[in-house]
TILUMMI-550091 format. One record per residue (C-alpha): residue number from 1; chain; x, y, z. Coordinates in steps of 0.2 Angstrom, whole numbers. Example, Ala and Ser with C-alpha at 12.3 -4.5 7.8 and 13.67 -1.06 7.14 Angstrom:
# residues 2
[r 1,A,[62,-22,39]]
[r 2,A,[68,-5,36]]
This chain:
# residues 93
[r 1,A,[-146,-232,-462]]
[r 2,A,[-137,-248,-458]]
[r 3,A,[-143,-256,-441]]
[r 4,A,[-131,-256,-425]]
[r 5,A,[-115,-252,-421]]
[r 6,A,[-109,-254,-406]]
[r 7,A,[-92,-248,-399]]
[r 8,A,[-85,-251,-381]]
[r 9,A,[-74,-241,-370]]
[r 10,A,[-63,-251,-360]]
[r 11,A,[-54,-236,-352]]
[r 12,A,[-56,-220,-347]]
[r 13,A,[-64,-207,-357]]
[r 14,A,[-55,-190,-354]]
[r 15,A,[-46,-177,-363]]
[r 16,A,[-33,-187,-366]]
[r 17,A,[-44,-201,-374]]
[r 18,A,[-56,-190,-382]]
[r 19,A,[-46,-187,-398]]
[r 20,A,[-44,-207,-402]]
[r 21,A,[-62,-212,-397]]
[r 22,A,[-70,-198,-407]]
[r 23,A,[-61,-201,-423]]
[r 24,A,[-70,-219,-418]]
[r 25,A,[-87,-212,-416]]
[r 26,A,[-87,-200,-428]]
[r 27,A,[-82,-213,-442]]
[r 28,A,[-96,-224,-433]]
[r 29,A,[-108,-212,-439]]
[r 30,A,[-103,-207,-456]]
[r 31,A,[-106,-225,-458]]
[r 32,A,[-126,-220,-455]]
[r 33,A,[-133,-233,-443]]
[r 34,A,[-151,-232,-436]]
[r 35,A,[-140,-231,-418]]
[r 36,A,[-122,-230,-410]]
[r 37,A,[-124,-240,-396]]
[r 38,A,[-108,-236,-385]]
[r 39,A,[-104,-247,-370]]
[r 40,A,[-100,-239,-355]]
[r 41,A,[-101,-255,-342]]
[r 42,A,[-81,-254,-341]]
[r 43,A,[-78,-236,-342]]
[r 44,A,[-72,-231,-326]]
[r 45,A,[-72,-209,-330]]
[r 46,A,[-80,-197,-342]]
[r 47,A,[-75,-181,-338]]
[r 48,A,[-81,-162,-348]]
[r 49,A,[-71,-166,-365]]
[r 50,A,[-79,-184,-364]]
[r 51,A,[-98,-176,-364]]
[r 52,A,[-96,-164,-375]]
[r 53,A,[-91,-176,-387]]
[r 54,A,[-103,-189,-384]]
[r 55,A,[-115,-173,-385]]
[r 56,A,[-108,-170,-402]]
[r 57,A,[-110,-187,-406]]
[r 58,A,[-129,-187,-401]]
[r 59,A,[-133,-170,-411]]
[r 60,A,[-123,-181,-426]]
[r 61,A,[-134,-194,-424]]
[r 62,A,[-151,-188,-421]]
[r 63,A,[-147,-175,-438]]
[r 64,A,[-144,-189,-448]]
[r 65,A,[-162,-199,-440]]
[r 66,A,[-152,-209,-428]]
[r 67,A,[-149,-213,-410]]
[r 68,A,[-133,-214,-398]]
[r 69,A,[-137,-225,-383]]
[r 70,A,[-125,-224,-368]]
[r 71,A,[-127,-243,-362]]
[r 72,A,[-124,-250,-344]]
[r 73,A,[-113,-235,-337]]
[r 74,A,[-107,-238,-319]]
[r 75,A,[-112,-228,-304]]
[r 76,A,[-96,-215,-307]]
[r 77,A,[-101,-213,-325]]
[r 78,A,[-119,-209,-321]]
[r 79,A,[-115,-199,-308]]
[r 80,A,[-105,-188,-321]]
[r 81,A,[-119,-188,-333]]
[r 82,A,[-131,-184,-321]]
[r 83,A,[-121,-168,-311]]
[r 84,A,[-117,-162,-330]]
[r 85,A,[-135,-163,-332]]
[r 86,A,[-137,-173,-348]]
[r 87,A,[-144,-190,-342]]
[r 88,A,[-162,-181,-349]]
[r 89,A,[-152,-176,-366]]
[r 90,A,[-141,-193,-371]]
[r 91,A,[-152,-210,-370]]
[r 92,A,[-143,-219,-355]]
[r 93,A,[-151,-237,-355]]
């Protein structure tokens, strides 16, 4: 395990996106840190295709003994999270 990464998403994260920022995530966590720490403060959207990759991510992570935290995600992005009912599964700090 090598530390923290941590990756921001500046932009919406929807079907669209989801191909570029997973390749990003995914190569995060081949690199094996202790936690994927992916910024959220400026992310305006997450729709279905965004949460089940950041799902994905997190089974990834927590396989390999690490964490994916979902840091500072505004009041749209947490509504999402919370209506697709994983706020209790993905650690949203």
């Amino acid at each position: 395990m090598t530390g923290v990464i941590e990756i921001v998403i500046n932009e919406e994260l929807d079907a669209a996106s989801v191909p570029r920022f997973g390749a990003l995530l995914h190569e995060a966590v081949d690199l094996g840190p202790d936690n994927l720490v992916v910024d959220l403060m400026e992310c305006p959207f997450v729709d279905a295709a965004a949460i089940g990759l950041l799902l994905d991510v997190h089974r990834r992570m927590f396989a390999a003994g690490g964490r994916l935290t979902l840091r500072s995600p505004g009041p749209r992005v947490t509504r999402t999270l919370r209506l697709a009912r994983v706020n209790n599964v993905l650690h949203v700090q």
